[in-house]
N, C-alpha and C positions, 0 to 999 in steps of 0.2 A: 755619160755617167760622171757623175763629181768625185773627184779624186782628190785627195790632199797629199801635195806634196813640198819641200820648204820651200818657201818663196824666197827672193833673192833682193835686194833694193834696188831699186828702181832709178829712172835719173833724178840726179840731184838730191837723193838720200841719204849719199857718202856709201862708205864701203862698209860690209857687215861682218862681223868675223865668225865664219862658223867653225872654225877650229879650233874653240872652246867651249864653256862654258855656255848652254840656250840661257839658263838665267843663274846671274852670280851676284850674291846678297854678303856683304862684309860690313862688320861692324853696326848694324842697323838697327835702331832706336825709334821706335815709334809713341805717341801719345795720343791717346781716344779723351777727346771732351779734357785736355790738358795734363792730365793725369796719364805719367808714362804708364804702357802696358806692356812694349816689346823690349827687350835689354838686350844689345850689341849680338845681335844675331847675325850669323854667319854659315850659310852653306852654299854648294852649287848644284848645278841640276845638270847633268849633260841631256845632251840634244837626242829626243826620240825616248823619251825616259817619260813611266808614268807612276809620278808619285806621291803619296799620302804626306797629309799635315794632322800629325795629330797629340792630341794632348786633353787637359782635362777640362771644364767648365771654367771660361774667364782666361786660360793659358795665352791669349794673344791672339790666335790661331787667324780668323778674320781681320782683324788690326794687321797684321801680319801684311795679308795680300792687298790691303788697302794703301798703308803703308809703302808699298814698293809700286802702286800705283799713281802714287802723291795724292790718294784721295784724303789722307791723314797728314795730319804732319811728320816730318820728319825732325827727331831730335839727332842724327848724328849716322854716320854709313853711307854708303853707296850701295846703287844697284845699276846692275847694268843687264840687259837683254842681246845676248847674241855681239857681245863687246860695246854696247850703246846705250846712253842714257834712254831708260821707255820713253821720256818725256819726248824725243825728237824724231821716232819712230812709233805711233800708236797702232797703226797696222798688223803691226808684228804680233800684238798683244787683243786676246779676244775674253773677256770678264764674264762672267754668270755668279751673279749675289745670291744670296741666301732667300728664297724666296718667303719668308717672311718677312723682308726689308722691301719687298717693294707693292705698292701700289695697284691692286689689283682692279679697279676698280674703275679706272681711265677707258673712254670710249675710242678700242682699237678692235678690227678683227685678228685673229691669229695671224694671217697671210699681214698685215698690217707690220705685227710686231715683228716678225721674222724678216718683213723689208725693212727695218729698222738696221739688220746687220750690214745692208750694203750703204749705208751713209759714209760713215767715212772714206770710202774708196771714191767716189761721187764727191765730194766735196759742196760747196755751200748752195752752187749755181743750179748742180742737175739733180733730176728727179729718178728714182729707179724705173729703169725703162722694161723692154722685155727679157732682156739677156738676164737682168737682175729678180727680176720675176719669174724666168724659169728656175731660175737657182734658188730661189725662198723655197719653190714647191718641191724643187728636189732635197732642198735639205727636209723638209716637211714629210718626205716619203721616208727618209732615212728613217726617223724618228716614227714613224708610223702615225700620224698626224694629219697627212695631207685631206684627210674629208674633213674632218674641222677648219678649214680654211678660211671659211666665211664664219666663224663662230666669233662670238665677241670672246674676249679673253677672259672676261670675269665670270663666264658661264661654266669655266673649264673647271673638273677637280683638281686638286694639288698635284697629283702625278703628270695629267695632262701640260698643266700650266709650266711645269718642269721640263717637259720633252718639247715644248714650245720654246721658250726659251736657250735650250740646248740647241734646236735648230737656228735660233736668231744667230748665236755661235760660231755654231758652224758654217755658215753662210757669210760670214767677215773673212771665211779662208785665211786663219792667221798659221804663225805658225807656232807660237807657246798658248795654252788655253790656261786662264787661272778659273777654280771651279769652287765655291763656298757652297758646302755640303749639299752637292747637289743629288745626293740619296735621302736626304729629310723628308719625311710625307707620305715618300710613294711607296706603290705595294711589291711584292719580290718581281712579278711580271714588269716592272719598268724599271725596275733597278735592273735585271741582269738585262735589258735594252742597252742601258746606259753604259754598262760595263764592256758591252761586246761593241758598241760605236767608240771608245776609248778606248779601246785594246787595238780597234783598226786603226785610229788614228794615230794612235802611239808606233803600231807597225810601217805604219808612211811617213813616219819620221816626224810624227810632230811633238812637241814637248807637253806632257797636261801637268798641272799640278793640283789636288785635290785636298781640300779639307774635309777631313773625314774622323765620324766617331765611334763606327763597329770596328774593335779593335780583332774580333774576330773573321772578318775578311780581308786584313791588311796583307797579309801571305797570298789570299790567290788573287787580289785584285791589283795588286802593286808591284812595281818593282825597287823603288827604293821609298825611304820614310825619312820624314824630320821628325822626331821625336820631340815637342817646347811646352813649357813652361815657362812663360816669360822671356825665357833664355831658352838658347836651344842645347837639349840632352845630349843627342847623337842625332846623327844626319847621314845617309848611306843606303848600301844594298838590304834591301828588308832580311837576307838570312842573313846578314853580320851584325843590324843595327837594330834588329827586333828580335830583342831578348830579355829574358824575366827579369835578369837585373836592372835592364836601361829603361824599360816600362814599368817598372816599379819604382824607378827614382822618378819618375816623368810624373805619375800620377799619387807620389806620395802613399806605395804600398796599398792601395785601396781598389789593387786591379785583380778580379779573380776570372779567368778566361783562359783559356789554351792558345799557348805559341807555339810555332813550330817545332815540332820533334817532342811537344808534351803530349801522354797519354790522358786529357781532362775534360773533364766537359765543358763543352765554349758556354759560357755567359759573357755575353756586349759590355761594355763600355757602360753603365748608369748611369755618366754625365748627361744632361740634355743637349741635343746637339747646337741650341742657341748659345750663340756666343759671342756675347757684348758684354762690358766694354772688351774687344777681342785683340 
């Protein structure tokens, strides 16, 4: 059975520090299409932590994790992964974009894209052999997926194509996952999927970090939240840093939902959860 547990570096990786911070962001400045979006943001994540990015339509949010991946540029900050710049460690680091950014349409089976995750471990030369092909189909079980196997990917619904994905994932066995609203689309049966496969992997020690826009399940599904705005509001334990005052400067007063310890009726988040320039 596939277990996740942190991985360690490997030879010639250098040493990994995990007795800090899994991902540590200071000062970081980000620009989408030239025009800065992220301002000197700063927080840390400890290791085995699963949690929310959240903020209002346009806040950076996506910019954000793109940003600390260098897929954007960078105006200014560091980031480091497990005490290392991501850039010299990719491994470590497993992405799932917003699945309305990508390309559905590409001639791939599911089992296809899911062997998509073992490349980088593989390197330029080798091809995914069997070992790597059991592990696509066991991630594809996790997910409950595995009889779509042989489906083309653009056959799949949006929920589907989501826990596809999530399996490509989990199958790079990293050990921080960055996650760009990966509850968009789908229906509550594959969202609380998604929720109890990152609750397990949060429990084996791995780091997730999620952007997320239902501000009314940040309490049960998270443990801590960055609250941004371009800039980040608070950053921390969801009961110390999600609170009416710090979500209402976050979202410029325009947030009517129930937090913790409120007697109200939850109403979500109204932003849409697309988010660019993010």
């Amino acid at each position: 059975m596939m277990r996740f547990a942190p991985r360690s570096s490997g030879p010639g990786k250098g040493s990994r520090d995990d007795s800090g911070p899994a991902l540590e962001i200071a000062g970081l400045s980000v620009a989408y299409d030239a025009v800065p979006a992220v301002w000197n943001a700063s927080f840390d994540v400890a290791p085995g932590t699963l949690m929310a990015i959240v903020g209002p339509n346009g806040a950076g949010k996506s910019t954000l994790l793109k940003g600390l991946l260098g897929m954007l540029p960078r105006l200014a900050g560091r980031v480091r992964v497990f005490g290392r710049d991501p850039a010299h460690d990719r491994g470590e680091i497993a992405y799932v974009p917003q699945r309305s950014s990508v390309d559905w349409d590409f001639p791939a089976t599911v089992l296809d894209v899911v062997l998509m995750g073992t490349y980088g471990r593989l390197g330029w030369f080798r091809r995914p052999g069997k070992k790597e092909r059991a592990a696509a189909l066991e991630a594809l079980q996790m997910v409950e997926m595995d009889e779509f196997k042989k489906r083309q990917i653009a056959e799949l619904s949006g929920g589907q194509q989501q826990r596809v994905f999530l399996a490509r994932a989990l199958v790079q066995d990293a050990s921080l996952y960055l996650m760009d609203e990966p509850f968009a689309g789908v229906d509550a049966v594959t969202e609380r999927a998604i929720v109890m496969l990152l609750k397990r992997l949060r429990d084996e020690g791995r780091t997730i970090v999620v952007v997320h826009h239902d501000l009314s399940t940040v309490p049960d599904y998270f443990d801590s939240v960055t609250l941004l705005d371009r800039r980040v509001i608070a950053s921390g334990p969801v009961s110390e840093v999600f609170t009416r005052a710090r979500v209402e400067e976050t979202y410029g007063g325009r947030v009517r939902t129930a937090l913790p310890g409120e007697a109200v009726a939850s109403v979500t988040d109204q932003d849409a959860p697309a988010d660019e320039p993010r």
